[in-house]
Structures are given as C-alpha cells and as structure tokens.
Backbone as a printed PyTorch tensor [residue, N CA C, xyz], in Angstrom:
tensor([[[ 0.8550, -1.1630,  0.0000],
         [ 0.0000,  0.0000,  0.0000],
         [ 0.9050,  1.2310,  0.0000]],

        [[ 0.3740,  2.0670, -0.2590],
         [ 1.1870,  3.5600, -0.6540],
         [ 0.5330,  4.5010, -0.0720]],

        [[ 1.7520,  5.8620,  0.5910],
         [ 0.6020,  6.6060,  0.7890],
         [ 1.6560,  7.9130,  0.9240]],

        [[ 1.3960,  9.2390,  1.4140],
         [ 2.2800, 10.1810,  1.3420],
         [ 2.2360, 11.1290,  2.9530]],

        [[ 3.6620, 11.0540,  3.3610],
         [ 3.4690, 11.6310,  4.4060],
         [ 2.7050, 12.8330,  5.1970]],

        [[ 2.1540, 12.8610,  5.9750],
         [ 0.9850, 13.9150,  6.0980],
         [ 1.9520, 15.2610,  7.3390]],

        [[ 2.1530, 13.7470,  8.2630],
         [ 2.4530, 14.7080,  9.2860],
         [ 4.1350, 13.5700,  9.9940]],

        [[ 4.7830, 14.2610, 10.4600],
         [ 6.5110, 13.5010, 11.2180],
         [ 6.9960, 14.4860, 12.2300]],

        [[ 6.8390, 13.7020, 13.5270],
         [ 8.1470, 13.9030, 14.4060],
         [ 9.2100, 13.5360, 14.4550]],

        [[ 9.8880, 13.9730, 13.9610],
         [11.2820, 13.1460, 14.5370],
         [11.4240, 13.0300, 16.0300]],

        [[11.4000, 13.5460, 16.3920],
         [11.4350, 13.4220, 18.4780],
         [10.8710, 11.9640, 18.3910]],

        [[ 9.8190, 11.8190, 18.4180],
         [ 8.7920, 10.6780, 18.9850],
         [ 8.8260,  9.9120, 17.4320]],

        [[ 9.2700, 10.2510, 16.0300],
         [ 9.6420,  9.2090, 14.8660],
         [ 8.1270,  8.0490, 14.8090]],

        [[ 7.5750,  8.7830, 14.9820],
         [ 6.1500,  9.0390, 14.6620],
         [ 5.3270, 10.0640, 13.7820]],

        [[ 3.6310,  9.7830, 13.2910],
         [ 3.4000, 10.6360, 12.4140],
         [ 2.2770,  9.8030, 11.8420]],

        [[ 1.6400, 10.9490, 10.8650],
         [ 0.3570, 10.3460,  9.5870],
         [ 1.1400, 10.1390,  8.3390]],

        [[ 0.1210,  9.5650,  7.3700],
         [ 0.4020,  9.4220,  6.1500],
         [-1.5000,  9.4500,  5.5760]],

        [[-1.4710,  9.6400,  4.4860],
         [-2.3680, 10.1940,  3.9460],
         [-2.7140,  9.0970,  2.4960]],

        [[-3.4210,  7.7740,  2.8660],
         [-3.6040,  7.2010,  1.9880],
         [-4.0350,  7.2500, -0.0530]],

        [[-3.7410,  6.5300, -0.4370],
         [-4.2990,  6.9020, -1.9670],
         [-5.8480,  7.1910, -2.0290]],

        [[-6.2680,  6.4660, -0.9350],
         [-7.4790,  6.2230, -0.9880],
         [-8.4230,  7.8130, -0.4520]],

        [[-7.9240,  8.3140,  0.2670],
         [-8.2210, 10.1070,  1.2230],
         [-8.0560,  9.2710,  2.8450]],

        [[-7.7260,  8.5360,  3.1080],
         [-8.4230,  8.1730,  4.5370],
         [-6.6730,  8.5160,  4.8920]],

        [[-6.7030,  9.0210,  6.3480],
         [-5.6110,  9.1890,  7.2390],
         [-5.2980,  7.9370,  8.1990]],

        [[-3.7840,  7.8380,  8.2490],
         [-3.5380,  6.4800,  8.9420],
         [-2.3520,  7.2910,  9.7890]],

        [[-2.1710,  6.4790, 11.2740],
         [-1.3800,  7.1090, 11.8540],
         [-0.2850,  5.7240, 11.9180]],

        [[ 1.1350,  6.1790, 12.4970],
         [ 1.7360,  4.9390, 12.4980],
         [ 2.9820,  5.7270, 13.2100]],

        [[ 3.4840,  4.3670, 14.3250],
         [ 4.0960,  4.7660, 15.3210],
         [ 5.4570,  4.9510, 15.2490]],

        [[ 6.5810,  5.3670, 16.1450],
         [ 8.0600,  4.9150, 16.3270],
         [ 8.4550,  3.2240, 15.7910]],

        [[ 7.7180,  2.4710, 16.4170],
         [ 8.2510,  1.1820, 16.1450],
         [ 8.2780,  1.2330, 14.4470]],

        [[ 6.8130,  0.9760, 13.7050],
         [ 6.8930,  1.1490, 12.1690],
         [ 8.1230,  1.7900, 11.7180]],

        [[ 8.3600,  3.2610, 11.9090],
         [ 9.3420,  3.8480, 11.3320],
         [10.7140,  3.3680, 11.8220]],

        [[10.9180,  2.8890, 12.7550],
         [12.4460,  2.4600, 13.3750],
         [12.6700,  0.8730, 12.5800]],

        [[11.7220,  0.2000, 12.2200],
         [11.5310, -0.8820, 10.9820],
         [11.9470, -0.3220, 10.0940]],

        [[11.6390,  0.7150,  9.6610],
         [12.4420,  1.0230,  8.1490],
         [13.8350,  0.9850,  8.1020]],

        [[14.7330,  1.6290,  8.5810],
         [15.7780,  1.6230,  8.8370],
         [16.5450,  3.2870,  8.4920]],

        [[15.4340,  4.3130,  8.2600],
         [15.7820,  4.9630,  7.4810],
         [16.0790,  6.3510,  9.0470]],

        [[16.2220,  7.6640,  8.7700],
         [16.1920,  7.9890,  9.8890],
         [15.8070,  9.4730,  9.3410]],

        [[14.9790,  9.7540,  8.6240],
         [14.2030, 10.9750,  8.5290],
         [12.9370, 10.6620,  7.3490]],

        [[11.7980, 11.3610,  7.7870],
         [11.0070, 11.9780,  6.5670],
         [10.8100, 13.0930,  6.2940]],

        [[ 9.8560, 13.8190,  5.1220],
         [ 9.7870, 15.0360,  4.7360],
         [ 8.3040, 14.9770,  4.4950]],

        [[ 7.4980, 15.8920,  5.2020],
         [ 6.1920, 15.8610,  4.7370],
         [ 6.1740, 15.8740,  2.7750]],

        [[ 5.1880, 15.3980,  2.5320],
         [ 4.8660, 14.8390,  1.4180],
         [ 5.5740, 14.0800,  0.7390]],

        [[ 6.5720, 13.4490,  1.4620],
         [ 7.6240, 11.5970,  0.6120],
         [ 6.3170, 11.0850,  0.7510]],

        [[ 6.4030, 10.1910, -0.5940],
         [ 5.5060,  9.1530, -0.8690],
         [ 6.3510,  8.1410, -0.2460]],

        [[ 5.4610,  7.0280,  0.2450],
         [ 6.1420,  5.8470,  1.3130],
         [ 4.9080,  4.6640,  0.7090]],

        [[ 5.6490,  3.5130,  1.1740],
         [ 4.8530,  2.3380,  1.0480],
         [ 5.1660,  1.7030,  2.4900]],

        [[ 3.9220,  1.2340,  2.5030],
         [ 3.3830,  0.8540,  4.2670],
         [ 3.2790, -0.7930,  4.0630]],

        [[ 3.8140, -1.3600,  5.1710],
         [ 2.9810, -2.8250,  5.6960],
         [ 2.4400, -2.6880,  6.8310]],

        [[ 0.7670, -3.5000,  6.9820],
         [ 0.0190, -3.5100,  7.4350],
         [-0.1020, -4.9760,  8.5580]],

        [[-0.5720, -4.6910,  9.7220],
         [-0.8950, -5.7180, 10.6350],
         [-1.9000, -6.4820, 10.2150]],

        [[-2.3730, -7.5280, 10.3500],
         [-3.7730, -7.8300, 10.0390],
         [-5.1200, -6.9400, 10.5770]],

        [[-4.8270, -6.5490, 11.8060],
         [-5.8010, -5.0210, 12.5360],
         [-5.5510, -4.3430, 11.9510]],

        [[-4.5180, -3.6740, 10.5370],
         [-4.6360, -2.9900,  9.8330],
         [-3.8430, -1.2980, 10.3960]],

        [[-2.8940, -1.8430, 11.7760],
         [-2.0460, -1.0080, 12.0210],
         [-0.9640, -0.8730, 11.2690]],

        [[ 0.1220, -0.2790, 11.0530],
         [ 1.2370,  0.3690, 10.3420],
         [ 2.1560, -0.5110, 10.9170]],

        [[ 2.8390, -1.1290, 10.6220],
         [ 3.8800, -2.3960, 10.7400],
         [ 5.3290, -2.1420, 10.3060]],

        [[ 5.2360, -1.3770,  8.8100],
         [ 6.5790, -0.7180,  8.7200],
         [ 6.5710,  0.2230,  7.5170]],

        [[ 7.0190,  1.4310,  7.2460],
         [ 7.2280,  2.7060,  6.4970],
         [ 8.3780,  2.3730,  5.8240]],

        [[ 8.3610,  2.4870,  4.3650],
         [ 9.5500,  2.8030,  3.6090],
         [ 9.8670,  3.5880,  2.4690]],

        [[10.4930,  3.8870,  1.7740],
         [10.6900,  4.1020,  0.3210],
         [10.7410,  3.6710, -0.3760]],

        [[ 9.6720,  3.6780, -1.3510],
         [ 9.7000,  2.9500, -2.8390],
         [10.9490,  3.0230, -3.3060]],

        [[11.5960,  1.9070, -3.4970],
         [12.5530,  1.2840, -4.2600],
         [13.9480,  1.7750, -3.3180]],

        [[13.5350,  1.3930, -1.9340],
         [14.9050,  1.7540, -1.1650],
         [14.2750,  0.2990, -0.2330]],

        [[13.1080,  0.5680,  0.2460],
         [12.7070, -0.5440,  1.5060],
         [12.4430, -1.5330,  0.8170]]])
C-alpha cells in the first residue's frame, strides 16, 4: 500500500500518512524504526505494511525498503 506523508516527528519518529485512498492512517516509532531509514519530509511518498488489525507495521521508500 502507498501513501504520502501527512504529518513527522522526529522526536517521537512518529506521524500520519495520507492514503491513496483520502483516509488518514497514523503509524508509530516502532513502524518507522523498521524502516531503517532515519528521517522523513512531509509529502515523501512511502509504502506501508500492514498488521492484520490494519495497524502500520513498517514505512519505507519505494525502491529503497
């Protein structure tokens, strides 16, 4: 799934993303510390994995994660 960053702390490496679909998803430190990456920029497009509850599991970059 794909979606584009809405909102990022770095402090707390947490934040939204803003699905293809319009719906807002939030997703925590853990997700983003899965990526391996160590910054975003509001509006990077990212691709997400999903929990089966449909929480945020892990954040990356198309064609980096």
């Amino acid at each position: 799934m794909q979606g584009t960053i809405a909102t990022f702390d770095p402090e707390t490496r947490s934040g939204t993303l803003l699905l293809d679909t319009g719906a807002e998803l939030a997703f925590d430190a853990t997700a983003f510390d899965r990526s391996g990456l160590r910054l975003l920029r509001l509006g990077q497009r990212v691709n997400i994995d999903t929990e089966p509850s449909g929480a945020v599991s892990r954040v990356t970059i198309p064609g980096i994660g």
